[in-house]
N, CA, C, O and CB atoms as a CASP TS submission, in Angstrom:
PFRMAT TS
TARGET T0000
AUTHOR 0000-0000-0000
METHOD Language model
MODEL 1
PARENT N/A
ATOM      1  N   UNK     1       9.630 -31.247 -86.628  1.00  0.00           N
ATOM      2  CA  UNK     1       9.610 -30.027 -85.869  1.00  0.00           C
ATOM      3  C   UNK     1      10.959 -29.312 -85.954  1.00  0.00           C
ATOM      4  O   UNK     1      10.942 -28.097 -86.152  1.00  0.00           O
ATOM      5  CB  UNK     1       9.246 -30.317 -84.424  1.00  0.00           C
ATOM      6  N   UNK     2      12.285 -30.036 -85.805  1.00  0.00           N
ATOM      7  CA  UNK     2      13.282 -29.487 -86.284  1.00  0.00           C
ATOM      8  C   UNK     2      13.413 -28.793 -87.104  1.00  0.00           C
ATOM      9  O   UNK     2      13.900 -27.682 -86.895  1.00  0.00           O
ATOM     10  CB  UNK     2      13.846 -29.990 -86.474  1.00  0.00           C
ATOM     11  N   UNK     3      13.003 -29.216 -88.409  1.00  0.00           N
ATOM     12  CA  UNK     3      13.109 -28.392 -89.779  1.00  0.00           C
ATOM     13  C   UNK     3      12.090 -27.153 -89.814  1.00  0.00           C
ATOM     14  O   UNK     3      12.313 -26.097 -90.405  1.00  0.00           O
ATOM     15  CB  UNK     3      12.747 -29.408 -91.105  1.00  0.00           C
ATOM     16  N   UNK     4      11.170 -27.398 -89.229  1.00  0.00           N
ATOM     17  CA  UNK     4      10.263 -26.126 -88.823  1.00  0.00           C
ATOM     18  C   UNK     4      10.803 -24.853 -88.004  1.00  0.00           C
ATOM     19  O   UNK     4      10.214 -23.775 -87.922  1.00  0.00           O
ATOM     20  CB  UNK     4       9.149 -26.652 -87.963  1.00  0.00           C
ATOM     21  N   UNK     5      12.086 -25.193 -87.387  1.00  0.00           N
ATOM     22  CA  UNK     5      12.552 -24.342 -86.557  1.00  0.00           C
ATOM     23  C   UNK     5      13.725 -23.706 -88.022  1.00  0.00           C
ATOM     24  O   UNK     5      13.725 -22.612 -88.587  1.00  0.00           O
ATOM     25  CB  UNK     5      13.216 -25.168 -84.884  1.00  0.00           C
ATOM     26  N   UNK     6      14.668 -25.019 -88.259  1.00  0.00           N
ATOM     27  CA  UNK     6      15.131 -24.012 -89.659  1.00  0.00           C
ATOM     28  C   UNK     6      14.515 -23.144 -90.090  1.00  0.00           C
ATOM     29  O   UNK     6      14.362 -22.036 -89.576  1.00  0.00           O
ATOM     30  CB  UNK     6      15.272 -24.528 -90.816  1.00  0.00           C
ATOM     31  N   UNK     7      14.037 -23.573 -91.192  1.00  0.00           N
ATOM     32  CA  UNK     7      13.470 -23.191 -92.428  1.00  0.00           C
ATOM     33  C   UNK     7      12.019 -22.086 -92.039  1.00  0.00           C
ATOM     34  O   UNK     7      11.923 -21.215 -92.903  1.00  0.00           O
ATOM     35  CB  UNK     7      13.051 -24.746 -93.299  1.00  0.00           C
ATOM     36  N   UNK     8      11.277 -22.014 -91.290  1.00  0.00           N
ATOM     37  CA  UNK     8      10.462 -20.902 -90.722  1.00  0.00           C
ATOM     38  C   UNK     8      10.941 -19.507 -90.776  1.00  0.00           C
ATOM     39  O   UNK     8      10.293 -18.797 -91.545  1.00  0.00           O
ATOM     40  CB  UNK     8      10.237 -21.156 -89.399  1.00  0.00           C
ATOM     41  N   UNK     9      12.011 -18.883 -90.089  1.00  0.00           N
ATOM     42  CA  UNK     9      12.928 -17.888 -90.630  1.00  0.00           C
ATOM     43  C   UNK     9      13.294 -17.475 -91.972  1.00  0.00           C
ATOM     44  O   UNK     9      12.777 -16.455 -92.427  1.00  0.00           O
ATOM     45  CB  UNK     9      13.899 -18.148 -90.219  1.00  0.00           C
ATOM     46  N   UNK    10      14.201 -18.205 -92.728  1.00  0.00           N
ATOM     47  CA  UNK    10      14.114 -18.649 -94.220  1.00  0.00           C
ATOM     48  C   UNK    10      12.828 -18.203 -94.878  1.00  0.00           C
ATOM     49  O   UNK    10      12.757 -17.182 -95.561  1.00  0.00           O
ATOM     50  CB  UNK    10      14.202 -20.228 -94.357  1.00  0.00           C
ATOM     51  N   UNK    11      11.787 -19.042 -94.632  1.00  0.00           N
ATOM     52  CA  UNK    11      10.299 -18.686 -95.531  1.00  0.00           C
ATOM     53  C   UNK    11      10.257 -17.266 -94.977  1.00  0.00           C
ATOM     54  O   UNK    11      10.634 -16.293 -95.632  1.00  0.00           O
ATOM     55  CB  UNK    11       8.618 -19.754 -95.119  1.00  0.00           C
ATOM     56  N   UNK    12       9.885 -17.215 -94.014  1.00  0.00           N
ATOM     57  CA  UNK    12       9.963 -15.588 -93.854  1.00  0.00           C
ATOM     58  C   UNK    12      10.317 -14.305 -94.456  1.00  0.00           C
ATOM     59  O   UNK    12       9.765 -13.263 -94.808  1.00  0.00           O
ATOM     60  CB  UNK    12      10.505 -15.417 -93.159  1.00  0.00           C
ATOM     61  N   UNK    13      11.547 -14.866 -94.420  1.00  0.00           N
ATOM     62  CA  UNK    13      12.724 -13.833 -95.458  1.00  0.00           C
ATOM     63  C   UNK    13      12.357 -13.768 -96.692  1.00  0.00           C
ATOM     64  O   UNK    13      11.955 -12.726 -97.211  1.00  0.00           O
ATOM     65  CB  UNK    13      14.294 -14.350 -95.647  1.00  0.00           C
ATOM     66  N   UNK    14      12.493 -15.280 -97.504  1.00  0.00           N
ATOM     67  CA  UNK    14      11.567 -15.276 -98.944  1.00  0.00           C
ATOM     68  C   UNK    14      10.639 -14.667 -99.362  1.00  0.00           C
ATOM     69  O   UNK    14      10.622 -14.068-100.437  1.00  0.00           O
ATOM     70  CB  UNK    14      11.032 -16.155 -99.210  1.00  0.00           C
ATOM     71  N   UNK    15       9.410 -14.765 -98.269  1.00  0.00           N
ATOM     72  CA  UNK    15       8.299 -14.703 -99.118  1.00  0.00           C
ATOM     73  C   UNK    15       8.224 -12.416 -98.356  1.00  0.00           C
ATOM     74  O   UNK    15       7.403 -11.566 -98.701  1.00  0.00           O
ATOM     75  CB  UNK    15       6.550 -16.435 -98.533  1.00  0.00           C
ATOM     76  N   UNK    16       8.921 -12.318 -97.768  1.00  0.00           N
ATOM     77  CA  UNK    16       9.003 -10.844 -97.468  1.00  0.00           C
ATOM     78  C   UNK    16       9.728 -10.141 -98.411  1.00  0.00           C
ATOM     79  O   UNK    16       9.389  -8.993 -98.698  1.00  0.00           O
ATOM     80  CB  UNK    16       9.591 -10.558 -96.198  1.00  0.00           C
ATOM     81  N   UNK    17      10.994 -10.848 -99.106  1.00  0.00           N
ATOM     82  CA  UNK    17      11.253 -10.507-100.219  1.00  0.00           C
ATOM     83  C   UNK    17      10.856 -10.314-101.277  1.00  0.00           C
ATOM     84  O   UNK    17      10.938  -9.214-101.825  1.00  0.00           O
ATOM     85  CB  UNK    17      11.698 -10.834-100.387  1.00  0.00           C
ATOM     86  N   UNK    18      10.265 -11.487-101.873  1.00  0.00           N
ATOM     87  CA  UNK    18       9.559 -11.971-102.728  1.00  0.00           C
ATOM     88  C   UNK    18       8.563 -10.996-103.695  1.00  0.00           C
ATOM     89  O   UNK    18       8.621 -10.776-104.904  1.00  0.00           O
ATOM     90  CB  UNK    18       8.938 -12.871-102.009  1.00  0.00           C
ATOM     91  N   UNK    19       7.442 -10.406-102.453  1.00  0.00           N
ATOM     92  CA  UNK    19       6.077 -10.563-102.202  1.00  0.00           C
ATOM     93  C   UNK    19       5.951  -9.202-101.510  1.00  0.00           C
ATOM     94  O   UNK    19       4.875  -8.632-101.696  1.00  0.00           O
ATOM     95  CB  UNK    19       5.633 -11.919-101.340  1.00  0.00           C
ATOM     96  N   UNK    20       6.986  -8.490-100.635  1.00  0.00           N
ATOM     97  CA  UNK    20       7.123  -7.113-100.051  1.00  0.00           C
ATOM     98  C   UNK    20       5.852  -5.933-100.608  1.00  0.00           C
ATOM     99  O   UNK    20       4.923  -5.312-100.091  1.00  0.00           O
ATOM    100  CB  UNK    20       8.738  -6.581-100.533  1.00  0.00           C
ATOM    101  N   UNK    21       6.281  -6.036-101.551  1.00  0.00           N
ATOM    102  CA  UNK    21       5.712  -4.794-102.090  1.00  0.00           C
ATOM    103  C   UNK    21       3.914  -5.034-102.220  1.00  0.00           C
ATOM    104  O   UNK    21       2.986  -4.241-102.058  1.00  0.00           O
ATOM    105  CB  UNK    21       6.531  -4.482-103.707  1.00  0.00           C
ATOM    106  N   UNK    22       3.944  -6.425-102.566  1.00  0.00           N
ATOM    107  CA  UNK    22       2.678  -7.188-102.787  1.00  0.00           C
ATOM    108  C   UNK    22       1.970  -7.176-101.390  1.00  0.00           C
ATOM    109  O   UNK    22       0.748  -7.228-101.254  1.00  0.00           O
ATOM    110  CB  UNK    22       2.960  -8.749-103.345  1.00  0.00           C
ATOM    111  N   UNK    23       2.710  -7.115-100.555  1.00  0.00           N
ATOM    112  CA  UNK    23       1.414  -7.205 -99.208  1.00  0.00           C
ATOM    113  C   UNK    23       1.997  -6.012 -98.028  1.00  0.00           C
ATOM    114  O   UNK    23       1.748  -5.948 -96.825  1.00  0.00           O
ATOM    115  CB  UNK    23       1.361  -9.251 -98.210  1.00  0.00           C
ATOM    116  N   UNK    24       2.579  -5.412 -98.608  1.00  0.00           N
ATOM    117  CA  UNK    24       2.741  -4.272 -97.990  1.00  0.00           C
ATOM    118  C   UNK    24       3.812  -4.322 -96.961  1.00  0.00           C
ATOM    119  O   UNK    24       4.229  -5.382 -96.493  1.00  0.00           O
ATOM    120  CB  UNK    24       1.551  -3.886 -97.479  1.00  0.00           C
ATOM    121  N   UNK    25       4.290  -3.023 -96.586  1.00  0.00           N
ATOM    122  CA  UNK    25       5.606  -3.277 -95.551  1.00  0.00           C
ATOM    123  C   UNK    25       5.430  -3.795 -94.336  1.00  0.00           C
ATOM    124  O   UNK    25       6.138  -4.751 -94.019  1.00  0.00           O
ATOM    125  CB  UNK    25       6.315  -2.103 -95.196  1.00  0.00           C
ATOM    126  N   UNK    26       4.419  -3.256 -93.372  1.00  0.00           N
ATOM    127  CA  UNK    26       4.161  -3.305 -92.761  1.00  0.00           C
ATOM    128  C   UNK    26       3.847  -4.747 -92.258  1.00  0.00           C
ATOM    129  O   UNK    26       4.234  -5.267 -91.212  1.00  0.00           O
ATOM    130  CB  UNK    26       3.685  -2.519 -92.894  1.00  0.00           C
ATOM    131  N   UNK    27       3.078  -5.263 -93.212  1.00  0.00           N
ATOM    132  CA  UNK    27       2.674  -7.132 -93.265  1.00  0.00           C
ATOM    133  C   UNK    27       3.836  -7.654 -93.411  1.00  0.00           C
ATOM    134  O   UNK    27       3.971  -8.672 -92.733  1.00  0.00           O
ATOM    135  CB  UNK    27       1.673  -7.841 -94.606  1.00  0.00           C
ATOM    136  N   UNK    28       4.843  -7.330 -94.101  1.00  0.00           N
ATOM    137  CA  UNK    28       6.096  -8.101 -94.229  1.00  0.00           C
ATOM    138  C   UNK    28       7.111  -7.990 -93.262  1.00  0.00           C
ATOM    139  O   UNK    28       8.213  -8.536 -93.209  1.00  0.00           O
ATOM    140  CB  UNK    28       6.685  -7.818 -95.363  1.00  0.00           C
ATOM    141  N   UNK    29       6.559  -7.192 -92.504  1.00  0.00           N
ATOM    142  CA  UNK    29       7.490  -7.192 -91.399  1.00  0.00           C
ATOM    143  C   UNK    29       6.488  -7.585 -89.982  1.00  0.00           C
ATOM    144  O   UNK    29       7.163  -7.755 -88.967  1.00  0.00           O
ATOM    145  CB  UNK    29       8.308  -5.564 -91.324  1.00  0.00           C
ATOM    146  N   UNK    30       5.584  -7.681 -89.876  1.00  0.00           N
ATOM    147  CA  UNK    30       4.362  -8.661 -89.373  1.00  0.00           C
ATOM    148  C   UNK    30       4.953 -10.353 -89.698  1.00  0.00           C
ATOM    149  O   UNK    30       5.382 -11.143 -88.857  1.00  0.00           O
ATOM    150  CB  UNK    30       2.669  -8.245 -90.455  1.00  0.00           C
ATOM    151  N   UNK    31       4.863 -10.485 -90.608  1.00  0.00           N
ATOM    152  CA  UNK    31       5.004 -11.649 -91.133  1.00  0.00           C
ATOM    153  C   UNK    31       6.284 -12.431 -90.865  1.00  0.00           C
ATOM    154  O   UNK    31       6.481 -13.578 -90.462  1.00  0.00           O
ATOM    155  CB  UNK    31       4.813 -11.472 -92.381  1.00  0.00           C
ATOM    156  N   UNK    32       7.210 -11.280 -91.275  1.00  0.00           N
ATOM    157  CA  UNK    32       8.606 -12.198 -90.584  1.00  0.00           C
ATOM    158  C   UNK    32       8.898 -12.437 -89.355  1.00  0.00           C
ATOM    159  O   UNK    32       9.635 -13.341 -88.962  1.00  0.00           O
ATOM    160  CB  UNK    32       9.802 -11.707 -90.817  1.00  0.00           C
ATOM    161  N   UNK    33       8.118 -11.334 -88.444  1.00  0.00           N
ATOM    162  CA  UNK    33       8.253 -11.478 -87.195  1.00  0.00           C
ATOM    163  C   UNK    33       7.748 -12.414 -86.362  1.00  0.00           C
ATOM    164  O   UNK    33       8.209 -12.709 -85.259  1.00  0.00           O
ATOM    165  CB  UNK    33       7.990 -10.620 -86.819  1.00  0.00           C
ATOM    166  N   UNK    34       6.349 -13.104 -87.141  1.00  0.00           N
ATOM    167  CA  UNK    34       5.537 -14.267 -86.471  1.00  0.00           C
ATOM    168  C   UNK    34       6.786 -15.270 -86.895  1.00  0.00           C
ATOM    169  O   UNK    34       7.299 -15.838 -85.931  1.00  0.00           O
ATOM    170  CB  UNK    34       3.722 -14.672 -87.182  1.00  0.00           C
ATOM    171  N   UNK    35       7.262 -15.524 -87.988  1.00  0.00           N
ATOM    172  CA  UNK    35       8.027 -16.997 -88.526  1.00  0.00           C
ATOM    173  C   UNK    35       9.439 -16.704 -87.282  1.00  0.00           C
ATOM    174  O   UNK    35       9.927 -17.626 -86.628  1.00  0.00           O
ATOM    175  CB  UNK    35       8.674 -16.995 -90.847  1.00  0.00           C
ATOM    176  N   UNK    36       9.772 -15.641 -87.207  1.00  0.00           N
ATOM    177  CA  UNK    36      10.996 -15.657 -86.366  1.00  0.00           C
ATOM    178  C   UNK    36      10.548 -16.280 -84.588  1.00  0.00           C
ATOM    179  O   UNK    36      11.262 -17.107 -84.020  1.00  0.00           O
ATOM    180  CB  UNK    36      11.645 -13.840 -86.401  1.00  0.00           C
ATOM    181  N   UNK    37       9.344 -15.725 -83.977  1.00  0.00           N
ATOM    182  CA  UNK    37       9.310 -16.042 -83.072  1.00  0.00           C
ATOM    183  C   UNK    37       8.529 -17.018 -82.788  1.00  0.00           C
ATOM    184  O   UNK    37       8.182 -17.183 -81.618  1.00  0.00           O
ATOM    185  CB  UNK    37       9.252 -15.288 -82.588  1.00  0.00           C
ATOM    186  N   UNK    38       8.093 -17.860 -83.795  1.00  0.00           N
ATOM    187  CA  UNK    38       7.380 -19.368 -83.811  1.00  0.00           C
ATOM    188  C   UNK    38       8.884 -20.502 -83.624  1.00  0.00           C
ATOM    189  O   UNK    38       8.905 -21.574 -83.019  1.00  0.00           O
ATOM    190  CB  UNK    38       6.336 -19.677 -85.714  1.00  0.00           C
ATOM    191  N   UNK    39       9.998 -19.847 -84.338  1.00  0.00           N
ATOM    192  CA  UNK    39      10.865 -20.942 -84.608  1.00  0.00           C
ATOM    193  C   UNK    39      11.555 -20.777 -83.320  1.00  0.00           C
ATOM    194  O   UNK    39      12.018 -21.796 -82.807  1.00  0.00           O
ATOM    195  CB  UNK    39      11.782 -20.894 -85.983  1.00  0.00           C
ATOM    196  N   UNK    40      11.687 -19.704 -82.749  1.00  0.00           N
ATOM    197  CA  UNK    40      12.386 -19.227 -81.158  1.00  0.00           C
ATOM    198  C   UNK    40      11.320 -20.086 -80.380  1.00  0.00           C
ATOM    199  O   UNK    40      11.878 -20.823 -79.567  1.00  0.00           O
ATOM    200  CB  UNK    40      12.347 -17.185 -80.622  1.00  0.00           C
ATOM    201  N   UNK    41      10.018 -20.201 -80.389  1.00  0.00           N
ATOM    202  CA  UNK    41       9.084 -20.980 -79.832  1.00  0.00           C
ATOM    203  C   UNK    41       9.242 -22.282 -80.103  1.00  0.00           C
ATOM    204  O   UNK    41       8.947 -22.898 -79.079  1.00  0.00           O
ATOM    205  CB  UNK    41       7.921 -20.622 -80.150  1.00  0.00           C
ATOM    206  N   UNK    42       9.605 -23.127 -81.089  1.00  0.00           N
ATOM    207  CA  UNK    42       9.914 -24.172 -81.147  1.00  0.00           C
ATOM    208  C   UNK    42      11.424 -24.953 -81.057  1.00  0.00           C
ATOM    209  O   UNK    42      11.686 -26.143 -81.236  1.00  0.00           O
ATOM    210  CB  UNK    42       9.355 -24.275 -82.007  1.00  0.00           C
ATOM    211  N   UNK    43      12.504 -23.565 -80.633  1.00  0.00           N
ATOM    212  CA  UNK    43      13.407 -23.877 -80.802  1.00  0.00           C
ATOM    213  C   UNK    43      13.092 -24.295 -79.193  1.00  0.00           C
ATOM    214  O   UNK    43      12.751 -25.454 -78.959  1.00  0.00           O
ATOM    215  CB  UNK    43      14.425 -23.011 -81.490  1.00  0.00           C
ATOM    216  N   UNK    44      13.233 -23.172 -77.930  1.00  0.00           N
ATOM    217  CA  UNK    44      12.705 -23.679 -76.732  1.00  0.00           C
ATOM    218  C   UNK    44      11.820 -25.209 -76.411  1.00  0.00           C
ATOM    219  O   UNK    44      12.264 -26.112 -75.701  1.00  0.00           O
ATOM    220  CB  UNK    44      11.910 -22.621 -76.436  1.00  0.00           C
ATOM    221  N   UNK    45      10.728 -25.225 -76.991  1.00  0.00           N
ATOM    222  CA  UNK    45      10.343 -26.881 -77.121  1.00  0.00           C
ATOM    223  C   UNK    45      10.780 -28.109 -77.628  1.00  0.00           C
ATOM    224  O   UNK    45      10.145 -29.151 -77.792  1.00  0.00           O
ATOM    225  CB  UNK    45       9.493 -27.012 -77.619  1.00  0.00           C
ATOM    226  N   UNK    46      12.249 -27.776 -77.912  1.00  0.00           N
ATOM    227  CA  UNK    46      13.151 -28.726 -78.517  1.00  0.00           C
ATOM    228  C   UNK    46      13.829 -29.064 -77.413  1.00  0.00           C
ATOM    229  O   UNK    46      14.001 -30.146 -76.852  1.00  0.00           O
ATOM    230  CB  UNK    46      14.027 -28.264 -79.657  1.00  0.00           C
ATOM    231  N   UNK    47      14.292 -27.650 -77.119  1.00  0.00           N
ATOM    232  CA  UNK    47      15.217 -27.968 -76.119  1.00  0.00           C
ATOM    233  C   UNK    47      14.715 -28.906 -74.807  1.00  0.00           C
ATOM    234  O   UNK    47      15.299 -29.858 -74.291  1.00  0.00           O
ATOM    235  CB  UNK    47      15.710 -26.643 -75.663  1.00  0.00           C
ATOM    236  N   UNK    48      13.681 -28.415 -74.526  1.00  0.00           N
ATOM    237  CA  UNK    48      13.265 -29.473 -73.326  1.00  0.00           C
ATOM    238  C   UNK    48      12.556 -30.729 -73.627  1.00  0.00           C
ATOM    239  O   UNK    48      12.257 -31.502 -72.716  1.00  0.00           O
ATOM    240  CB  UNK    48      12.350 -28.826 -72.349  1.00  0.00           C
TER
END
């Protein structure tokens, strides 16, 4: 679960880079926004 909190952000970024144009802006910024606030979600369930 740790590394899920890394690296979630990271993939995000990648595959929005990556792939941007391929799934549109809008999705890529959809997309990074779920990986950012899953890892803020699991960063909180770490903590406690």
């Amino acid at each position: 679960m740790e590394i899920l909190t890394l690296f979630l952000p990271l993939c995000g970024a990648i595959i929005s880079g990556f792939f941007g144009k391929l799934i549109g802006s809008r999705n890529s910024e959809i997309l990074t926004s779920i990986f950012v606030s899953l890892s803020a979600i699991l960063s909180i369930l770490i903590f406690f």
